[in-house]
N, C-alpha and C positions, 0 to 999 in steps of 0.2 A: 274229647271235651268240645262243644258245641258252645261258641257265645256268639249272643248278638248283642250288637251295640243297636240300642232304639234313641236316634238324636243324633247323626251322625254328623254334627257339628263341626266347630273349631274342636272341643274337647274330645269328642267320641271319635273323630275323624284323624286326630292326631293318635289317640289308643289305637284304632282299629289300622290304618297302615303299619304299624309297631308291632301287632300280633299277628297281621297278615304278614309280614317280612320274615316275622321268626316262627310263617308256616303253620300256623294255628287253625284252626276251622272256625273262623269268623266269621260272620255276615253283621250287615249297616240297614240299618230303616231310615231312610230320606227320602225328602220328596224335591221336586221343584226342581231349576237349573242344575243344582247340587247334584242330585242323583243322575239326572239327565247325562251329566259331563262326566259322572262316575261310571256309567252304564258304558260309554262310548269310548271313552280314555282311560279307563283307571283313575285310582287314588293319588292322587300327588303330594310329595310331602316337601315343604321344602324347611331344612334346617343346618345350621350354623354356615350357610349359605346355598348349601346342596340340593339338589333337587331328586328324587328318588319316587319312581311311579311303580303302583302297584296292581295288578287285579283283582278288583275287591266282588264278591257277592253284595248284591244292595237290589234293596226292593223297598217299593209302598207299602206291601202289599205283607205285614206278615203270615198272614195265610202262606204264602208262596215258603215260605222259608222253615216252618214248623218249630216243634218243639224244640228247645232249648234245656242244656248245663246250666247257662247261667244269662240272664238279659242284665246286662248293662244299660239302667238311663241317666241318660247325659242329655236330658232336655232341663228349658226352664222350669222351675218350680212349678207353675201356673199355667205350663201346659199338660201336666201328669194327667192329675185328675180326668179330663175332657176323653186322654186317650185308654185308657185303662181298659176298656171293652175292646177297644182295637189289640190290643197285646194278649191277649186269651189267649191265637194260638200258638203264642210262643211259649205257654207255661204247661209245659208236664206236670206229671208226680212229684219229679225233685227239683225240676228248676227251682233255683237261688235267683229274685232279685234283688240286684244289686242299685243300692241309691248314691250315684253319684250325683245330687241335685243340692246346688248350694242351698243356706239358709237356715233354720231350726226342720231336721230331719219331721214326716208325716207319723213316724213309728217310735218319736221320743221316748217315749213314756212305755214303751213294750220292754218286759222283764229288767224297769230300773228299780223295781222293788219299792216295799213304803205305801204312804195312803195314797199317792198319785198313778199306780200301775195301772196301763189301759186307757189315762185317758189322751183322748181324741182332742188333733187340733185344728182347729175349724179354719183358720188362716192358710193353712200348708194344703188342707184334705178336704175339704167343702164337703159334705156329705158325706165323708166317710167314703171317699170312692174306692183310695187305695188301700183303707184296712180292711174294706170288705171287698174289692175286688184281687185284693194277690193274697191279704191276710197275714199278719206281722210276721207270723212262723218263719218267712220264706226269705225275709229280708238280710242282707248284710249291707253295713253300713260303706260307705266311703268319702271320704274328703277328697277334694279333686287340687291339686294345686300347679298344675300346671298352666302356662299362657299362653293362647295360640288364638288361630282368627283364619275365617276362610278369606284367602284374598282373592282368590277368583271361583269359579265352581269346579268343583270338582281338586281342589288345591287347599289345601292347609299348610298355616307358615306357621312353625311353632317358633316360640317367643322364649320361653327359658320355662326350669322347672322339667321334673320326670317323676313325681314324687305322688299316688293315689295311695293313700291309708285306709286300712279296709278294717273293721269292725265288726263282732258280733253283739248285738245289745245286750247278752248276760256278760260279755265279756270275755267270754270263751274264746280259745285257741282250736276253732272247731277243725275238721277234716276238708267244710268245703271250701272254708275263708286258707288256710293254708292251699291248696291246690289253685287255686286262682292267683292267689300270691305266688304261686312257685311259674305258673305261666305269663304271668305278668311280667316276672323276674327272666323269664326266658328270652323274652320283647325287650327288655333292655328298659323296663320300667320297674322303680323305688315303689314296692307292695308291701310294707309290714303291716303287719296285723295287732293292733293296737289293745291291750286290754282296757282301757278309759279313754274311747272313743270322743265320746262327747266332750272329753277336756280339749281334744284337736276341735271340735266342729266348733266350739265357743273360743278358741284365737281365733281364728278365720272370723265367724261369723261379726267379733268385737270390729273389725275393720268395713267388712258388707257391712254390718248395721249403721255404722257412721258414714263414712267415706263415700257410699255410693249416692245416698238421699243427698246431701249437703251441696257433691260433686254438679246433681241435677238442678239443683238450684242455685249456685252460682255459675256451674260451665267452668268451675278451675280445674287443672291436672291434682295429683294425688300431692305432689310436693307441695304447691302453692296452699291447699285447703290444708295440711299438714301445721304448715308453719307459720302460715296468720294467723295473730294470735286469739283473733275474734273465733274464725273456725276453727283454731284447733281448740278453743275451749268450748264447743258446741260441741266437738267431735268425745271430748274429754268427759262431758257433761253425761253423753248418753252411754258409752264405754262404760261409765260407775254403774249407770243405772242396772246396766245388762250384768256388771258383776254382781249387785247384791240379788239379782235375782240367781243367775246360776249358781253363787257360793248357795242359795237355801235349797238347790239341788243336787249340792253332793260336789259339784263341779272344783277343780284345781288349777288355778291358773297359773302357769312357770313362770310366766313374766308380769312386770305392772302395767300400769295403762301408758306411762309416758314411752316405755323402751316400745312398745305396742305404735304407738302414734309417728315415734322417730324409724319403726322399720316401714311406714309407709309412706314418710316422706323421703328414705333412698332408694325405692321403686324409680323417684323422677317422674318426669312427664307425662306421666300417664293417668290418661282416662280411665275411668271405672266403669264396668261393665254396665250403667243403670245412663251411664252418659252416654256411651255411646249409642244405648237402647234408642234414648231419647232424639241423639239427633239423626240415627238411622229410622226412625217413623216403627219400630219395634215395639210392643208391649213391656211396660215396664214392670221388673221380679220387685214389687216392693211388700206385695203381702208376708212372702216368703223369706225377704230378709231384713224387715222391720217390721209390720203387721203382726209376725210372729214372736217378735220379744214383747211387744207389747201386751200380749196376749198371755205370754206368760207371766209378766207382770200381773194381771188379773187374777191367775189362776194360783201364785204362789203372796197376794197380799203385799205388793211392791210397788210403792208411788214410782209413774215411769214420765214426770213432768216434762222435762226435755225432749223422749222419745215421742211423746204424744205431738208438743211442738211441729218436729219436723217432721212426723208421719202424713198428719193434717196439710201441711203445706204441701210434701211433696206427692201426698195421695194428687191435688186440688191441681197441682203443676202434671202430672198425668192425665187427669181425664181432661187439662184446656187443651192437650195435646191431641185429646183422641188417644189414648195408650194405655188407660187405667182403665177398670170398673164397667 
């Protein structure tokens, strides 16, 4: 079995020394210092204090690397689209890719049945790049929830969290989504295979949809915007909105929105990935994890008042950044 991770990040970087360790035939698409220091030293991983170096294949260049079992991306949202011509020659006949990319998935709408199957969402997929460049067929879903962060190049400190849910959109217990889970499982990473996928991607996304815009415009940790009672009922406000659009798509939420807002405020201290974006000079994921509720909103007849609020503000707080649009 042949994967590459393309996005060899905090999150891909933490999977791929995990499946390099447990002797996988991995390879990593990075560019920049990253790769640089991966090419020359190995993968580093450092976790629950330890440090553990591995030798990883890693290239620019997927040419160099070939066809693929299965591509794993673990990039931003908003940077898919752009590469998709670039990743051609990692996809054979069977390659499965794999979306680990936060936000309302590009393939939502592939085999959820109903008068919505098929459509395109122009927020995640601009053009239609990645239904027409891999083609939904090919996709298995995944929720990513692990923490980690490169703290120097060629180094990943992971942060808590072993947990990648993987998904087929019919909801199938298919052959490839079990075989990936069982190698994941081998890496000493949490791979179940989910039959209602999207009921996972909509808790995750209910917190990215709130917590990371709100977080960018005030600069507070997750606790503080949690438990002010002004942003938590901004936070509150937009959470509803995203459930009455998911309940008219089927979606099941196990918890409410307060137990939701109280497991964000015992995260503690922490920055949201859209803050850190921000004060790293990064491009900020806000199409893909706000642009895209609102969007559905549109598409399933859903006043999304609040969401519009603070998409507008924090699109506005991106481009004075240089970071948006």
């Amino acid at each position: 079995m042949r994967i590459c991770i393309f996005g060899a990040g905090a999150i891909g970087g933490y999977m791929g020394v995990k499946l390099a360790q447990a002797g996988a035939d991995v390879s990593l698409v990075a560019r920049g210092p990253h790769l640089a220091a991966m090419k020359e030293k190995g993968l580093s991983l450092i976790e629950e204090g330890e440090r553990s170096t591995v030798a990883v294949t890693a290239s620019e260049d997927p040419a160099e690397l070939g066809p693929q079992d299965y591509v794993i991306v673990t990039l931003k949202a908003h940077s898919v689209p752009p590469v998709v011509d670039r990743m051609k020659p990692l996809i054979g006949p069977e390659t499965t890719v794999v979306s680990g990319v936060n936000g309302v998935p590009w393939w939502y709408f592939h085999k959820i049945g109903g008068p919505l199957e098929g459509t395109r969402l122009h927020s995640v997929d601009p053009g239609d790049a990645q239904w027409n460049g891999f083609g939904p067929d090919r996709v298995l879903g995944c929720v990513v929830y692990p923490a980690a962060e490169v703290s120097e190049p060629g180094t990943i400190r992971h942060i808590e969290g072993n947990r990648f849910s993987l998904g087929e959109p019919d909801g199938s217990k298919s052959e490839r989504a079990m075989a990936l889970s069982k190698a994941l499982g081998a890496a000493g990473l949490k791979a179940p295979v989910r039959p209602r996928l999207r009921d996972e991607i909509w808790v995750k996304l209910w917190g990215n949809l709130s917590f990371n815009p709100i977080s960018a415009l005030t600069h507070a940790t997750l606790d503080v915007l949690c438990m002010d009672p002004g942003t938590r009922g901004v936070a509150r406000a937009m959470m509803l909105e995203a459930q009455e659009i998911a309940e008219k798509l089927g979606v099941k939420f196990p918890i409410d929105v307060e137990r939701r807002i109280d497991g964000g405020a015992a995260v503690g201290a922490h920055r949201t990935s859209m803050l850190q974006d921000l004060d790293a000079g990064r491009p900020m994921e806000i199409d893909a994890l706000v642009g895209s509720v609102q969007e559905l909103g549109r598409i399933t007849s859903t006043p999304t008042p609040t969401i519009d609020t603070v998409l507008g503000l924090v699109r506005l707080r991106g481009r004075v950044a240089g970071l948006y649009g």
